[in-house]
C-alpha positions in Angstrom: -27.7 -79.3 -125.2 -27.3 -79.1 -128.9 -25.5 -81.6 -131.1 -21.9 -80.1 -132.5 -21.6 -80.1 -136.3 -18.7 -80.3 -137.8 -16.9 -77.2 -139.8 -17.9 -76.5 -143.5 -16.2 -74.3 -145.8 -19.1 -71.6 -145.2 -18.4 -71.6 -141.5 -14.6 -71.8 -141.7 -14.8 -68.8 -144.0 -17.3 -67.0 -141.2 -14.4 -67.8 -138.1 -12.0 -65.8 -140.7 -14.0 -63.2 -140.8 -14.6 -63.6 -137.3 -10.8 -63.4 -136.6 -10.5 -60.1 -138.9 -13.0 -58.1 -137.5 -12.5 -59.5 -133.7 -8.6 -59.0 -133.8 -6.4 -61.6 -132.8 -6.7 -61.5 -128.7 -10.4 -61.1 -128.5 -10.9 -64.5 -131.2 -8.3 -66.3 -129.1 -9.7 -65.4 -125.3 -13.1 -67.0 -126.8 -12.3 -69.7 -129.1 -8.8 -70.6 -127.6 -8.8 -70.0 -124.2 -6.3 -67.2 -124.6 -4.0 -69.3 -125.5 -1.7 -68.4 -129.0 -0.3 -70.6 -131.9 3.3 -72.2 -131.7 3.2 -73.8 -135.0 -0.3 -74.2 -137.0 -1.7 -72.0 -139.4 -4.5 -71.7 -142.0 -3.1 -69.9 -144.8 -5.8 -67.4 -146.6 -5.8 -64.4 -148.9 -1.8 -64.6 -147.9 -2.9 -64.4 -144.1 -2.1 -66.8 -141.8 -4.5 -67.3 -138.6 -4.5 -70.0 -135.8 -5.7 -73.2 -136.9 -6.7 -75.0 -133.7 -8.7 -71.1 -133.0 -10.5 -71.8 -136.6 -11.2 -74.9 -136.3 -12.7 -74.8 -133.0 -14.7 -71.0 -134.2 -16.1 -73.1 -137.0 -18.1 -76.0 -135.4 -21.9 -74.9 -134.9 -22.1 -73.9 -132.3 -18.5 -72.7 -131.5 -16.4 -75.3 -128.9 -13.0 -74.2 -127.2 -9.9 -75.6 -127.7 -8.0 -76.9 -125.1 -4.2 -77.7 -124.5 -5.3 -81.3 -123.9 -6.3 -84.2 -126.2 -6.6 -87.9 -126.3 -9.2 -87.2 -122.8 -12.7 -85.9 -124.7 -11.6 -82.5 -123.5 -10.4 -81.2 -126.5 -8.6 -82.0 -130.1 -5.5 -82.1 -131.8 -3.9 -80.2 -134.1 -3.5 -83.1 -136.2 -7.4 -83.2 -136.2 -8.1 -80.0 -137.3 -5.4 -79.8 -140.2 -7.2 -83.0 -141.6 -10.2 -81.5 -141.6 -9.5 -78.0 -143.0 -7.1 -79.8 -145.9 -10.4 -82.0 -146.7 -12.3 -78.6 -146.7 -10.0 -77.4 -149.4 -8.2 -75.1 -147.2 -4.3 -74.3 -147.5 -2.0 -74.9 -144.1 1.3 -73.9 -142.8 3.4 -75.8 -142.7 1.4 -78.2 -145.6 -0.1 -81.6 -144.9 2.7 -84.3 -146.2 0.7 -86.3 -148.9 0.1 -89.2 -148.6 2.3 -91.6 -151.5 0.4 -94.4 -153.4 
């Protein structure tokens, strides 16, 4: 088994495409277990798609999500919007920053 590598901008922008060309249901039954966003988006191009979806689509190679965390079976939300704001990638709703 293959080590997982974490998302990079070039493979966040490849799940995007991904997503467009897929459709929303078909991206979600492989990278989300079916299962649809209730409050976490990647905003791009004025678009917003699943973040925990994105995420997951962006790892080499691909992992699923998984409505659990905290067990090793899966991550959370809070996860993946740290890594796609450190990416350089706009969310919905926005990260709070952080005051110094």
């Amino acid at each position: 088994m293959s080590k997982v590598k974490d998302p990079t901008v070039a493979t966040v922008l490849e799940a995007l495409a991904e997503y467009d060309e897929s459709g929303p249901d078909k991206f979600l039954d492989r990278h989300a277990n079916g299962g649809r966003p209730r409050k976490h988006y990647v905003l791009h191009k004025g678009k917003l798609y699943p973040l925990k979806a994105i995420w997951a689509a962006a790892h080499q190679p691909p992992i699923k999500t998984s409505r659990t965390t905290g067990n090793g079976n899966g991550f959370s939300p809070d996860a993946a919007r740290r890594g796609l704001d450190k990416l350089g990638f706009k969310l919905d709703p926005p990260m709070a920053k952080k005051s110094d």
